[in-house]
Jmol script that loads the backbone (N, CA, C; Angstrom):
load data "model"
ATOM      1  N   UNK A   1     -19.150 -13.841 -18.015  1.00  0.00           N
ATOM      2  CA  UNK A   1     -19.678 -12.499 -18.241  1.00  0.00           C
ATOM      3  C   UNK A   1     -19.019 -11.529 -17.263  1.00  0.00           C
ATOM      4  N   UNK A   2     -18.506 -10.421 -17.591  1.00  0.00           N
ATOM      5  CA  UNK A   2     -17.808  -9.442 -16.786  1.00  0.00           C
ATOM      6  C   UNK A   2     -18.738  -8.684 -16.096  1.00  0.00           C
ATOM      7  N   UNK A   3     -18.671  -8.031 -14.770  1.00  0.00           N
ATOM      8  CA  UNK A   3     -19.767  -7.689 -13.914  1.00  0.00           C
ATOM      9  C   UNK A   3     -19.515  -5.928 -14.408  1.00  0.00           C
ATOM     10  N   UNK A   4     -20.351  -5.286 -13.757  1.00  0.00           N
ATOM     11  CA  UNK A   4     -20.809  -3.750 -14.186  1.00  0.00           C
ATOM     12  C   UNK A   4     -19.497  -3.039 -13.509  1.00  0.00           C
ATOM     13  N   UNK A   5     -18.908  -3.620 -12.448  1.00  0.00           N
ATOM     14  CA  UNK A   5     -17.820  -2.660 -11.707  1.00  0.00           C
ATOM     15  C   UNK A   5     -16.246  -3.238 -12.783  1.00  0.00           C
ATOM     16  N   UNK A   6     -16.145  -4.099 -13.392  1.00  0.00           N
ATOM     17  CA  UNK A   6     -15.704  -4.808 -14.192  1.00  0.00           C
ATOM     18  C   UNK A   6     -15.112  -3.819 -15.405  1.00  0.00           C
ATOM     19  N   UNK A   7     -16.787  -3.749 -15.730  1.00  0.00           N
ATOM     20  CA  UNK A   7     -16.574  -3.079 -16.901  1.00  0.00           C
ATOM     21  C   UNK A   7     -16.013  -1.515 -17.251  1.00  0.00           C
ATOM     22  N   UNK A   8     -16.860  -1.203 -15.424  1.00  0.00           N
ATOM     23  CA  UNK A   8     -16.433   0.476 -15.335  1.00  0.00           C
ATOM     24  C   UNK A   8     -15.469   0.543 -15.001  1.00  0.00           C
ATOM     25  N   UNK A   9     -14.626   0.067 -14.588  1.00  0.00           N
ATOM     26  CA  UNK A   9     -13.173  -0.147 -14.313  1.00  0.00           C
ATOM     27  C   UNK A   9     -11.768   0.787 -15.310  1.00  0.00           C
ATOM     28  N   UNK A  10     -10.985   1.593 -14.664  1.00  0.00           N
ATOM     29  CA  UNK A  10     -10.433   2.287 -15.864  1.00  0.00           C
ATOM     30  C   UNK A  10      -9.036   2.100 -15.426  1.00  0.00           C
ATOM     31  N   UNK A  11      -8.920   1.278 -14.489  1.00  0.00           N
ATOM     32  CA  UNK A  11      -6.833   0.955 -14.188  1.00  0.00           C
ATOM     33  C   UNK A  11      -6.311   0.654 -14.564  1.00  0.00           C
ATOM     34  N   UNK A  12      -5.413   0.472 -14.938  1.00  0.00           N
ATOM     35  CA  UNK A  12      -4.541   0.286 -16.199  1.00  0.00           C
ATOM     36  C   UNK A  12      -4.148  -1.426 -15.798  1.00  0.00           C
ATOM     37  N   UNK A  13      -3.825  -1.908 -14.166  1.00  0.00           N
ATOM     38  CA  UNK A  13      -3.383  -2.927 -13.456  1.00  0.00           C
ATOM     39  C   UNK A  13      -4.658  -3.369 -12.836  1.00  0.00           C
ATOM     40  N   UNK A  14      -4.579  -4.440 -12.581  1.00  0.00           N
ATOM     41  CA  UNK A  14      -5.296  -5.282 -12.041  1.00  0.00           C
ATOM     42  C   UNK A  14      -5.086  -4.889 -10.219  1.00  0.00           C
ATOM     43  N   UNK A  15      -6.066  -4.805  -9.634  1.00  0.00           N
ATOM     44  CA  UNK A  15      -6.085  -4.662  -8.237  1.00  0.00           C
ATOM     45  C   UNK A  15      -6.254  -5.995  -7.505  1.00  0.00           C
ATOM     46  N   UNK A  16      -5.340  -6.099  -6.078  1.00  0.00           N
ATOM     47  CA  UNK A  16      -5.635  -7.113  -5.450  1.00  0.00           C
ATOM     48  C   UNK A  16      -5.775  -6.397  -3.819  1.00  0.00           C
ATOM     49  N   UNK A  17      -6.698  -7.364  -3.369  1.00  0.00           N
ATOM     50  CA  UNK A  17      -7.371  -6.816  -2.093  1.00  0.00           C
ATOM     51  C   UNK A  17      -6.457  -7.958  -1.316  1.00  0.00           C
ATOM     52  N   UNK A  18      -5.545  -7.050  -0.311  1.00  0.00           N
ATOM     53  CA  UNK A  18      -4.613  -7.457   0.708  1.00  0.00           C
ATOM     54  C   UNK A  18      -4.869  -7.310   2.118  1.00  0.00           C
ATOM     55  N   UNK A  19      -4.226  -7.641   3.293  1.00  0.00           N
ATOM     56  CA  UNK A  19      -4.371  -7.291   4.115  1.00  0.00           C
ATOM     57  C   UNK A  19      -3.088  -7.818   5.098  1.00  0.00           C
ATOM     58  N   UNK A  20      -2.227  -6.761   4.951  1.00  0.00           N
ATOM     59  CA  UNK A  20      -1.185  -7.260   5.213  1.00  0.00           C
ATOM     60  C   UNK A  20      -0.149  -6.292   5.682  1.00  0.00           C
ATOM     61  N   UNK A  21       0.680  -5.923   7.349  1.00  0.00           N
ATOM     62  CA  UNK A  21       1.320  -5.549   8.106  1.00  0.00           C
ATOM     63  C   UNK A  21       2.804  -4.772   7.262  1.00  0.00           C
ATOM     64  N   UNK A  22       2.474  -3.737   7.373  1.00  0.00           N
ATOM     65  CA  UNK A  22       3.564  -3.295   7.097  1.00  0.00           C
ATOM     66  C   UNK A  22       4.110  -1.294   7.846  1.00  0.00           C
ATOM     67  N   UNK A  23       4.885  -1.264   7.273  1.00  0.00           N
ATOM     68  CA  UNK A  23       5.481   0.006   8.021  1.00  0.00           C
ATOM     69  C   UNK A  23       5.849   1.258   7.182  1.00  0.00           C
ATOM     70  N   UNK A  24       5.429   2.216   7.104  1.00  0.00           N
ATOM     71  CA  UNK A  24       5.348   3.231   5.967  1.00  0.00           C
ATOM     72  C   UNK A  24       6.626   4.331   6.539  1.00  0.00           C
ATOM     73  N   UNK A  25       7.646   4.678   5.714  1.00  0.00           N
ATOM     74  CA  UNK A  25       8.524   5.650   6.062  1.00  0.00           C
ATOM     75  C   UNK A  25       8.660   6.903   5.279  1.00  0.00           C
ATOM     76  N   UNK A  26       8.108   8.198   6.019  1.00  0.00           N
ATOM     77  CA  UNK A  26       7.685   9.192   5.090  1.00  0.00           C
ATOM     78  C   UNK A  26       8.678  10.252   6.091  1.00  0.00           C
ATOM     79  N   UNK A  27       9.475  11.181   5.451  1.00  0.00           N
ATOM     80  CA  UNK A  27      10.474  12.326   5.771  1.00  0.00           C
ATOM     81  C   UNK A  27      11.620  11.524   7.174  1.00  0.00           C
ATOM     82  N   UNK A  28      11.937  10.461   7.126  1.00  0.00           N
ATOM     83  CA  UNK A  28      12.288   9.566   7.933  1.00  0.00           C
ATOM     84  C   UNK A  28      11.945   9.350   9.271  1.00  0.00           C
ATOM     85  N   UNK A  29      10.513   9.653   9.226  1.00  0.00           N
ATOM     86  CA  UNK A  29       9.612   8.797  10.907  1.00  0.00           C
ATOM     87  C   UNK A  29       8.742   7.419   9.747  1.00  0.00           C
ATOM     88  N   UNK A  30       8.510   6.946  10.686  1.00  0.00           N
ATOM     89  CA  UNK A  30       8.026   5.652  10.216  1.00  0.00           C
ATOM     90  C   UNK A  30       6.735   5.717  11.158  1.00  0.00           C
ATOM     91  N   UNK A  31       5.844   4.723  10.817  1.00  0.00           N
ATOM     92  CA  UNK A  31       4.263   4.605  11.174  1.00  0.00           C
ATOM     93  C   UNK A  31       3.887   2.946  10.714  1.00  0.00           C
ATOM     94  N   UNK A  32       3.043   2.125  11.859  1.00  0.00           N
ATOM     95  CA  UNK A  32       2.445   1.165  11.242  1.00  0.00           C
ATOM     96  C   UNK A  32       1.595   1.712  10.438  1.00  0.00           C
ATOM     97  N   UNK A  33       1.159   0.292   9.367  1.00  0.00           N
ATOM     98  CA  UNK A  33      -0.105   0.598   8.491  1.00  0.00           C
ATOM     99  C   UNK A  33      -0.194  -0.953   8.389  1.00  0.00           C
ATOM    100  N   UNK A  34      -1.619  -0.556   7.516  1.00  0.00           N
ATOM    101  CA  UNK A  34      -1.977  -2.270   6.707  1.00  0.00           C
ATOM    102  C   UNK A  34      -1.678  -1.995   5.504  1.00  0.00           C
ATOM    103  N   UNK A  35      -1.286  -3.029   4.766  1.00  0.00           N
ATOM    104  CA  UNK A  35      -1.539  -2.912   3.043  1.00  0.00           C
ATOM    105  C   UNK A  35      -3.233  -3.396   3.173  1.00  0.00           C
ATOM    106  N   UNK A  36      -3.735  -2.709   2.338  1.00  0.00           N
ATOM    107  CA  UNK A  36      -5.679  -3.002   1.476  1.00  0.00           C
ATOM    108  C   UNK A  36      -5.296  -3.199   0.563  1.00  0.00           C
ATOM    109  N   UNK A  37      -5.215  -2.861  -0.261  1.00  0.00           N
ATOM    110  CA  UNK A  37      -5.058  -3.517  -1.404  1.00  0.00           C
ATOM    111  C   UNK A  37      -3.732  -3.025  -2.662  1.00  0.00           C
ATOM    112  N   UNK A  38      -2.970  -3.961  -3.732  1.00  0.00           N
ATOM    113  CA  UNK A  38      -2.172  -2.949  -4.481  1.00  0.00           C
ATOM    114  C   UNK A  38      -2.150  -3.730  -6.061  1.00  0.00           C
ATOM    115  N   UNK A  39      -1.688  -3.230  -6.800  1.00  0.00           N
ATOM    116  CA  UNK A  39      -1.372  -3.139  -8.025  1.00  0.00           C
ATOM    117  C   UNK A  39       0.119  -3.051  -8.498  1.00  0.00           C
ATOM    118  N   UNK A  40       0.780  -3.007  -9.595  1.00  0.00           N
ATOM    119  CA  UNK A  40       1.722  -3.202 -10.114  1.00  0.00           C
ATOM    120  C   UNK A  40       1.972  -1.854 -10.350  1.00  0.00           C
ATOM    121  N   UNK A  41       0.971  -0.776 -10.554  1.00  0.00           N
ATOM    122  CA  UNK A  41       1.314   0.766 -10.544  1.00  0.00           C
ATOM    123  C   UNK A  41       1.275   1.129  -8.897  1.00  0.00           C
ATOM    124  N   UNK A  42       0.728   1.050  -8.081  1.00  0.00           N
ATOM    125  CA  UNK A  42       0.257   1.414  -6.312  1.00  0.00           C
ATOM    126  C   UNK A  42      -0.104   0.627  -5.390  1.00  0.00           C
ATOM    127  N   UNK A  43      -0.193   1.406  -4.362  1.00  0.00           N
ATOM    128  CA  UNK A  43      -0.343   0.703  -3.382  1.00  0.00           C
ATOM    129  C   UNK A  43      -1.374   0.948  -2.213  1.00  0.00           C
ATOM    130  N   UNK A  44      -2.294   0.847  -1.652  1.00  0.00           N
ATOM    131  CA  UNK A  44      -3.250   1.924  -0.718  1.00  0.00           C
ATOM    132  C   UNK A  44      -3.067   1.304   0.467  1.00  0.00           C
ATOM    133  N   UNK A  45      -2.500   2.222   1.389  1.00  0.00           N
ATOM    134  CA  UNK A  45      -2.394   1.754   2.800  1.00  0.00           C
ATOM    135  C   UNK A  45      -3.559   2.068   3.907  1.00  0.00           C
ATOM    136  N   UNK A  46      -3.715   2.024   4.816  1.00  0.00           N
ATOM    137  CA  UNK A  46      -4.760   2.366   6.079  1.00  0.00           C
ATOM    138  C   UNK A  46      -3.205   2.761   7.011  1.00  0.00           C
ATOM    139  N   UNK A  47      -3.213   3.997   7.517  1.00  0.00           N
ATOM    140  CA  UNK A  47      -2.208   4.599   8.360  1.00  0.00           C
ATOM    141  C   UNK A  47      -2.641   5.958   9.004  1.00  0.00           C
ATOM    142  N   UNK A  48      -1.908   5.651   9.774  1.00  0.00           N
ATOM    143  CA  UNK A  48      -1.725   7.699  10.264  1.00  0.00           C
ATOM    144  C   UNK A  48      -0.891   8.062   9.712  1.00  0.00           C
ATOM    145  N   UNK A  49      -0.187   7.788   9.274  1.00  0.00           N
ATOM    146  CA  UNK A  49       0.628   8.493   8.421  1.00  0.00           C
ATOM    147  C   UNK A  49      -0.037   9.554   7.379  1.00  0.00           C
ATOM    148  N   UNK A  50       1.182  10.705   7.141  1.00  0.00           N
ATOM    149  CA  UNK A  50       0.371  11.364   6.042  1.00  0.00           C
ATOM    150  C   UNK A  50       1.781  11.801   5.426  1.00  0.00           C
ATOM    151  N   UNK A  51       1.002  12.425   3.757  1.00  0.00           N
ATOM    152  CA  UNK A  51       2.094  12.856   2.682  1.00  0.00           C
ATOM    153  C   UNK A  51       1.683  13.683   2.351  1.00  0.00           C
ATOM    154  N   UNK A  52       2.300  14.883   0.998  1.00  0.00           N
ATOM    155  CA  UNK A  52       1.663  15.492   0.754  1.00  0.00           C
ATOM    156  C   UNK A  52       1.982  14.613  -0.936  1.00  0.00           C
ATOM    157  N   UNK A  53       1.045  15.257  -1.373  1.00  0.00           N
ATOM    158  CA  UNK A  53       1.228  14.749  -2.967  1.00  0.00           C
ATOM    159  C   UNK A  53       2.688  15.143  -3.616  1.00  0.00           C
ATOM    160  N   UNK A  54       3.558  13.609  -3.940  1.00  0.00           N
ATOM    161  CA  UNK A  54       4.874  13.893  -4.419  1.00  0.00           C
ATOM    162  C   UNK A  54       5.969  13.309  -3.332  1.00  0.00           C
ATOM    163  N   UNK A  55       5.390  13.718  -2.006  1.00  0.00           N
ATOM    164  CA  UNK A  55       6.372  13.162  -1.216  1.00  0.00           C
ATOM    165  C   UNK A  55       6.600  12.007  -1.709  1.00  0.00           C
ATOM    166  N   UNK A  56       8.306  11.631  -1.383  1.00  0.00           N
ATOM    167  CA  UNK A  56       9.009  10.353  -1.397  1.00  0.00           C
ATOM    168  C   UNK A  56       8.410   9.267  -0.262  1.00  0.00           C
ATOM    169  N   UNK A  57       8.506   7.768  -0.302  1.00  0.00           N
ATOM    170  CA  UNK A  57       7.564   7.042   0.644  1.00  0.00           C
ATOM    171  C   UNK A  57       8.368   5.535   0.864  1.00  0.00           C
ATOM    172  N   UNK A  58       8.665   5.075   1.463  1.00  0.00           N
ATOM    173  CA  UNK A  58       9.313   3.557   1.759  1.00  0.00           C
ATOM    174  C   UNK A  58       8.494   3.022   2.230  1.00  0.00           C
ATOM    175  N   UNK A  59       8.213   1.781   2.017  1.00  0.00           N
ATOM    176  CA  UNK A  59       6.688   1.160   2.329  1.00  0.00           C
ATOM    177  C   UNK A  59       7.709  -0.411   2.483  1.00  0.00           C
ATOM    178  N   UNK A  60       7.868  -1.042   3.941  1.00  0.00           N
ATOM    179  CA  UNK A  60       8.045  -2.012   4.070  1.00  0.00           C
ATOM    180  C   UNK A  60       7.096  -2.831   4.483  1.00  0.00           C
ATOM    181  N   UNK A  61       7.049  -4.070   4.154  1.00  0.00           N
ATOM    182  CA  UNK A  61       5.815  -5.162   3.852  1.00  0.00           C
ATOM    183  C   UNK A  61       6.505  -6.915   4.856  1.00  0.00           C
ATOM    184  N   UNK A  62       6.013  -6.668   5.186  1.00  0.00           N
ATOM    185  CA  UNK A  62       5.929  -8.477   5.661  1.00  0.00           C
ATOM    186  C   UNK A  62       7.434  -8.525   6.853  1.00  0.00           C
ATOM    187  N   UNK A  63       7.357  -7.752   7.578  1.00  0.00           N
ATOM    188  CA  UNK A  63       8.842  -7.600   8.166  1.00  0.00           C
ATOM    189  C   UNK A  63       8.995  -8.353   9.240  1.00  0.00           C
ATOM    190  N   UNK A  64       8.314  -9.653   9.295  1.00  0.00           N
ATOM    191  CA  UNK A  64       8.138 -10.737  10.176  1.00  0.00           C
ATOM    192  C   UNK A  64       9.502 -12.161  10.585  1.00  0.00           C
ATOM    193  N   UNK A  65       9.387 -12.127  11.859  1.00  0.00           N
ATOM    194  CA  UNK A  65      10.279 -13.148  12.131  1.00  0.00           C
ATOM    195  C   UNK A  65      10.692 -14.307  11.495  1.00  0.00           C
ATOM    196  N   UNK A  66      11.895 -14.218  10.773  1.00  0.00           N
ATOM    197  CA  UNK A  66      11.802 -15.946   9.554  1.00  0.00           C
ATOM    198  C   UNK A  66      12.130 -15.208   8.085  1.00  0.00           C
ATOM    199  N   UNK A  67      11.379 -14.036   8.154  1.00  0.00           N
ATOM    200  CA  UNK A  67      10.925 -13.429   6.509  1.00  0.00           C
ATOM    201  C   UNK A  67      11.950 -12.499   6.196  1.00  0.00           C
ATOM    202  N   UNK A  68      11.892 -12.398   4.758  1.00  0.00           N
ATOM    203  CA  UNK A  68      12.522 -11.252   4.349  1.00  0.00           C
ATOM    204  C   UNK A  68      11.321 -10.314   3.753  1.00  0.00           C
ATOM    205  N   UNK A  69      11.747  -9.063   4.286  1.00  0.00           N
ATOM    206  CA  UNK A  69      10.958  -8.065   4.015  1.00  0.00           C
ATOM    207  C   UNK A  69      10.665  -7.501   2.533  1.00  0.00           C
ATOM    208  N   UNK A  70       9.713  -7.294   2.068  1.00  0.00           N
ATOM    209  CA  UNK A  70       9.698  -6.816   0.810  1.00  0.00           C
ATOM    210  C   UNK A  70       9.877  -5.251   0.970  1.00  0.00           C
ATOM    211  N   UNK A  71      10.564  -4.022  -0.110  1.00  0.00           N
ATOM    212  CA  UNK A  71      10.741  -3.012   0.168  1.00  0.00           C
ATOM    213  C   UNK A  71      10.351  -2.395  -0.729  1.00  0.00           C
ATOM    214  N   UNK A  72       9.486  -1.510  -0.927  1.00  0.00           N
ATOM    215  CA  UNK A  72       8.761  -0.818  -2.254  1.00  0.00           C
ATOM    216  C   UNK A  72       8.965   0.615  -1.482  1.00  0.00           C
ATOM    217  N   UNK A  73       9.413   1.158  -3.466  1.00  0.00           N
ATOM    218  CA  UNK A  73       9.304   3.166  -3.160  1.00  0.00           C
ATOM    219  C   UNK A  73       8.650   3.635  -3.847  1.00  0.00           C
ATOM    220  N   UNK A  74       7.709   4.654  -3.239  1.00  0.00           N
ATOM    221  CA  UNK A  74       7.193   5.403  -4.135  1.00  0.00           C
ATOM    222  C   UNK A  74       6.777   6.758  -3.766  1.00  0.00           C
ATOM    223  N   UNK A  75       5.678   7.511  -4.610  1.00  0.00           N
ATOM    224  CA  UNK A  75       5.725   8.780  -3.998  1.00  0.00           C
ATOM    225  C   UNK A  75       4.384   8.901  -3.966  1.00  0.00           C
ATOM    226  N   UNK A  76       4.139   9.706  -2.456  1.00  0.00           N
ATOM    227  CA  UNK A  76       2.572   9.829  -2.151  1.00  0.00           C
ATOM    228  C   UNK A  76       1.560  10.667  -3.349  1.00  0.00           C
ATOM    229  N   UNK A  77       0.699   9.932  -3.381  1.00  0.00           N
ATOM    230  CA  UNK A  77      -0.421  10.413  -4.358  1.00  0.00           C
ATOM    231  C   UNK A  77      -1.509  10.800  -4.122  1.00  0.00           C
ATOM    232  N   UNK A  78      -2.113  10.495  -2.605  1.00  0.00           N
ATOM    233  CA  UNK A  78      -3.529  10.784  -2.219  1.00  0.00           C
ATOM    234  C   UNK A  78      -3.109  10.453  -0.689  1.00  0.00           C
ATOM    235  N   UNK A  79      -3.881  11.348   0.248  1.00  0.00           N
ATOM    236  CA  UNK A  79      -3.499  10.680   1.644  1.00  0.00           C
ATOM    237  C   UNK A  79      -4.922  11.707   2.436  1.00  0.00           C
ATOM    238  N   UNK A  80      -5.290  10.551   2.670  1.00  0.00           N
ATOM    239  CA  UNK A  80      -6.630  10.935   3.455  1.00  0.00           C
ATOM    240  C   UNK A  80      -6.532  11.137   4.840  1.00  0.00           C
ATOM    241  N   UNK A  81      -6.822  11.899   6.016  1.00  0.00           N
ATOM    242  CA  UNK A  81      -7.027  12.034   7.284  1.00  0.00           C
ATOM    243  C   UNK A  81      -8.406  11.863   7.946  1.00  0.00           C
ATOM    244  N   UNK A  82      -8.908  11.450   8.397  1.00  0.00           N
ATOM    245  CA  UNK A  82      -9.758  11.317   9.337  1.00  0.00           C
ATOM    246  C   UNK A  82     -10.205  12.445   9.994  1.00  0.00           C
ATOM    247  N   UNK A  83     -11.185  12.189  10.077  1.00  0.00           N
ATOM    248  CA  UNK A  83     -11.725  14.087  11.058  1.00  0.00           C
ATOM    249  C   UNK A  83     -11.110  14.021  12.621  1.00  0.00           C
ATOM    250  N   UNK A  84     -11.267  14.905  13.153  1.00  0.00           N
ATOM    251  CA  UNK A  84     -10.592  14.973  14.555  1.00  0.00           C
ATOM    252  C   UNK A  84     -11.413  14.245  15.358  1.00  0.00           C
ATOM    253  N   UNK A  85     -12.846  14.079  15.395  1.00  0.00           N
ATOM    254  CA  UNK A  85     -13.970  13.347  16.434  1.00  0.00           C
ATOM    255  C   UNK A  85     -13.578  11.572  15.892  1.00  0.00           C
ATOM    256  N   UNK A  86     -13.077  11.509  14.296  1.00  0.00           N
ATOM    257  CA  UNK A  86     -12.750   9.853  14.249  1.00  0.00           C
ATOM    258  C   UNK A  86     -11.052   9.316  14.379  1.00  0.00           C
ATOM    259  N   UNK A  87     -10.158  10.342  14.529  1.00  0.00           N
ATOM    260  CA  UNK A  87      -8.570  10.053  14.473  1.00  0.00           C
ATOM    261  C   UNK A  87      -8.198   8.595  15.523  1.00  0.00           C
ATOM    262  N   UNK A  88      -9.329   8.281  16.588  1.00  0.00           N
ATOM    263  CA  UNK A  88      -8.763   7.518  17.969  1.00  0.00           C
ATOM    264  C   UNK A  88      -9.100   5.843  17.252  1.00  0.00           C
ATOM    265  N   UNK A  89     -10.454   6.135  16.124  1.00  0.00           N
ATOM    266  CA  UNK A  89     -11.146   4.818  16.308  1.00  0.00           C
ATOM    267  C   UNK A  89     -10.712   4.523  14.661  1.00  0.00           C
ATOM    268  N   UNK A  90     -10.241   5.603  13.655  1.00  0.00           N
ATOM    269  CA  UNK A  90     -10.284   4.923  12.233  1.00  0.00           C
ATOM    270  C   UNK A  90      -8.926   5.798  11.717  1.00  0.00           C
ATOM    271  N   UNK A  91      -8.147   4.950  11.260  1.00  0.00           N
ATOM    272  CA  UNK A  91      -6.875   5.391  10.631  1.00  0.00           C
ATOM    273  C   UNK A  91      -6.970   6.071   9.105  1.00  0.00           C
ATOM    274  N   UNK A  92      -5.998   7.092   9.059  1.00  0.00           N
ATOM    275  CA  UNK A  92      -6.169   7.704   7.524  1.00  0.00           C
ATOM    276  C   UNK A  92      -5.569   7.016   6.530  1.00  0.00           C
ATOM    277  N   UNK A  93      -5.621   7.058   4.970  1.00  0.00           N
ATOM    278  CA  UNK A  93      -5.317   6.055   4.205  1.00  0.00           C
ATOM    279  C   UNK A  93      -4.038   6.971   3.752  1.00  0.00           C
ATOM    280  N   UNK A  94      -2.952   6.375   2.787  1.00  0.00           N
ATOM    281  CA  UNK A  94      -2.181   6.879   2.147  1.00  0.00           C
ATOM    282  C   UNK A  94      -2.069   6.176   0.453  1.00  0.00           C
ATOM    283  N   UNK A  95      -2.014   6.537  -0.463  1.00  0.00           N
ATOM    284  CA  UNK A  95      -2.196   5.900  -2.088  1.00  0.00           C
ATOM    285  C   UNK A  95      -0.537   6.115  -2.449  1.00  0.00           C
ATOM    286  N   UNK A  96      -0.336   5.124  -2.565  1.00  0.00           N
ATOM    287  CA  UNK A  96       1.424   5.068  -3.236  1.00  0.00           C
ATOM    288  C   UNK A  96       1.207   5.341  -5.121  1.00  0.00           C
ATOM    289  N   UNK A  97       2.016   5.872  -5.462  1.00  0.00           N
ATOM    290  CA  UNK A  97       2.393   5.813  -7.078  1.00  0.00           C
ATOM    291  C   UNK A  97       4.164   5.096  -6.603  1.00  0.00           C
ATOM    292  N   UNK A  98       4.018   3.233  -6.868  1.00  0.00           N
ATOM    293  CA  UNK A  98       5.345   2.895  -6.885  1.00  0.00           C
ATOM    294  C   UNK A  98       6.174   3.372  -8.191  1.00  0.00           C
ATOM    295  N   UNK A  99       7.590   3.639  -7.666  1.00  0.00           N
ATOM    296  CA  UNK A  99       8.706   3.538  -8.855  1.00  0.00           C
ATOM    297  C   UNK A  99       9.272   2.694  -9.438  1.00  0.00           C
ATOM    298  N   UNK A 100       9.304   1.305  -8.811  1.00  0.00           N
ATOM    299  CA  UNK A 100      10.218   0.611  -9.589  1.00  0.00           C
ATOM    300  C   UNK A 100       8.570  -0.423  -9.394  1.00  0.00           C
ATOM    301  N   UNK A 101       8.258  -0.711 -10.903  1.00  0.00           N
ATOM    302  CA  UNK A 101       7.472  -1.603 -11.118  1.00  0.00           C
ATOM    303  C   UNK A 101       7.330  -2.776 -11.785  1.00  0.00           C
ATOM    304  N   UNK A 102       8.746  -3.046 -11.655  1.00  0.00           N
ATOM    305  CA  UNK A 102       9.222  -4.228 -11.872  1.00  0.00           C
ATOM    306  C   UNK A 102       8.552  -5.418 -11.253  1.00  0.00           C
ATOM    307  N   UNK A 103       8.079  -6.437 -11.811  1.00  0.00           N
ATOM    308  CA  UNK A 103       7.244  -7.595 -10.792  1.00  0.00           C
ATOM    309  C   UNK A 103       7.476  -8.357  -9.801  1.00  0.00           C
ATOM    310  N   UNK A 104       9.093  -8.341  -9.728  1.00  0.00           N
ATOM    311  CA  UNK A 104       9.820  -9.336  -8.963  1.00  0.00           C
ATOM    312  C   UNK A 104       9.582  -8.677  -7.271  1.00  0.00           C
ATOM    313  N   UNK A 105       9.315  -7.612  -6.779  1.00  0.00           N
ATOM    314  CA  UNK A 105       8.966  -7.610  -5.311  1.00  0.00           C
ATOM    315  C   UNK A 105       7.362  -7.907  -4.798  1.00  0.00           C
ATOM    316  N   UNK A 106       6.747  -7.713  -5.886  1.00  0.00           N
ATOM    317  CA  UNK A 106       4.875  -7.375  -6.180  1.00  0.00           C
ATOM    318  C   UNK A 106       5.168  -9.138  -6.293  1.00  0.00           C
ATOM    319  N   UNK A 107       5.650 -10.060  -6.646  1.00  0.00           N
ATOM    320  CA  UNK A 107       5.415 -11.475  -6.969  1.00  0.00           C
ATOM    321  C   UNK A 107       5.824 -11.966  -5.613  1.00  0.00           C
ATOM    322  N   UNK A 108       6.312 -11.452  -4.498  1.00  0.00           N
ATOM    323  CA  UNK A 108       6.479 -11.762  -3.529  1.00  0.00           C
ATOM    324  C   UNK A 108       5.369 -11.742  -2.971  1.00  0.00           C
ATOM    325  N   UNK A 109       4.590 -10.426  -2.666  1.00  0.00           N
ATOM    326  CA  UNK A 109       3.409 -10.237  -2.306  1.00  0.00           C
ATOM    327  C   UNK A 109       1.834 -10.881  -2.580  1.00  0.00           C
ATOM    328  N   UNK A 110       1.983 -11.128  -4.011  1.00  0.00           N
ATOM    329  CA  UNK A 110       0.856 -11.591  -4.811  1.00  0.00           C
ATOM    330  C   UNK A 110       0.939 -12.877  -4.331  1.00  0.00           C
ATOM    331  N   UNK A 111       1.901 -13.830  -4.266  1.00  0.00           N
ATOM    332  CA  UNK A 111       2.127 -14.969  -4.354  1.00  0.00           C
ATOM    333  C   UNK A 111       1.067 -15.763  -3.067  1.00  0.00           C
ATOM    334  N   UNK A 112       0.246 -16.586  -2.629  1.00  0.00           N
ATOM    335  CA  UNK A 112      -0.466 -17.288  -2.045  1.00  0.00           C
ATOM    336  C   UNK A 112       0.345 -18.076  -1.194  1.00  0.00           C
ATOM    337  N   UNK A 113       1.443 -18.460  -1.591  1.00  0.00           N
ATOM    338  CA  UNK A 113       2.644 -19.483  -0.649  1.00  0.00           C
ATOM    339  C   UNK A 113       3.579 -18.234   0.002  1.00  0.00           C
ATOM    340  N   UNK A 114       3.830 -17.292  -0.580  1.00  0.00           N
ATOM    341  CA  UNK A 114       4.984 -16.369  -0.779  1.00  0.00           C
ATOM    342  C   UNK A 114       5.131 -16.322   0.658  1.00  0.00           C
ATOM    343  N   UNK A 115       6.114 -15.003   0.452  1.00  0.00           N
ATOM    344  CA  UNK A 115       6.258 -14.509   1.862  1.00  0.00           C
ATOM    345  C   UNK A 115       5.796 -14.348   2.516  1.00  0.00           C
ATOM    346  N   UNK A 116       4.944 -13.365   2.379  1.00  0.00           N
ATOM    347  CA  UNK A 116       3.757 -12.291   2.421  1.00  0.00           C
ATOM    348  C   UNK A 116       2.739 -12.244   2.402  1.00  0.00           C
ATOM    349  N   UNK A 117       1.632 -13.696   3.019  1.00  0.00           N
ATOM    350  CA  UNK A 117       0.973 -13.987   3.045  1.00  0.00           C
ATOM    351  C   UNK A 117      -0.274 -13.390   3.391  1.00  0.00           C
TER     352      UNK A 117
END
end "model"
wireframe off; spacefill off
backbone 0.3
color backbone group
């Protein structure tokens, strides 16, 4: 039986809840972030980083000793800031719209053995 958030559900992709080190490159400064969670259309990061809607975005993933990095582009779609009394203790989010959504870098990620654990 499909649950009520299930049903209300209107994404076109299936979402997966991640948590996973990566580095966001927006007007060419770069910023840690986490991946939370992504899809085959996006991606939602936790960062200081910010965009404005449209900006261009390089989002490197898993850039760990041993690994090859996964490299996804896309362009900012939503980017949240934090109020000034929470900027020290909670990071702002950024929402990717990826371009190339091809499965073969997202199967890196998804994968349970993969890289990108």
């Amino acid at each position: 039986m499909v649950d009520l958030f299930e049903a209300l559900e209107r994404r076109a992709h299936r979402r997966l809840k991640r948590q996973l080190a990566c580095k966001v490159w927006v007007d060419g400064r770069s910023c840690e972030g986490i991946v939370r969670d992504f899809s085959h259309a996006g991606v939602r990061v936790e960062t200081r980083a910010t965009a404005p809607a449209g900006t261009p975005v390089i989002l490197v993933v898993g850039s760990s000793p041993g690994r090859r990095p996964v490299v996804l582009r896309g362009t900012a779609c939503r980017s949240r800031v934090p109020a000034l009394s929470l900027a020290q203790v909670a990071p702002g989010e950024l929402a990717l719209r990826l371009e190339d959504r091809a499965p073969g870098p997202l199967r890196e990620v998804e994968a349970p053995g993969g890289a990108l654990r």
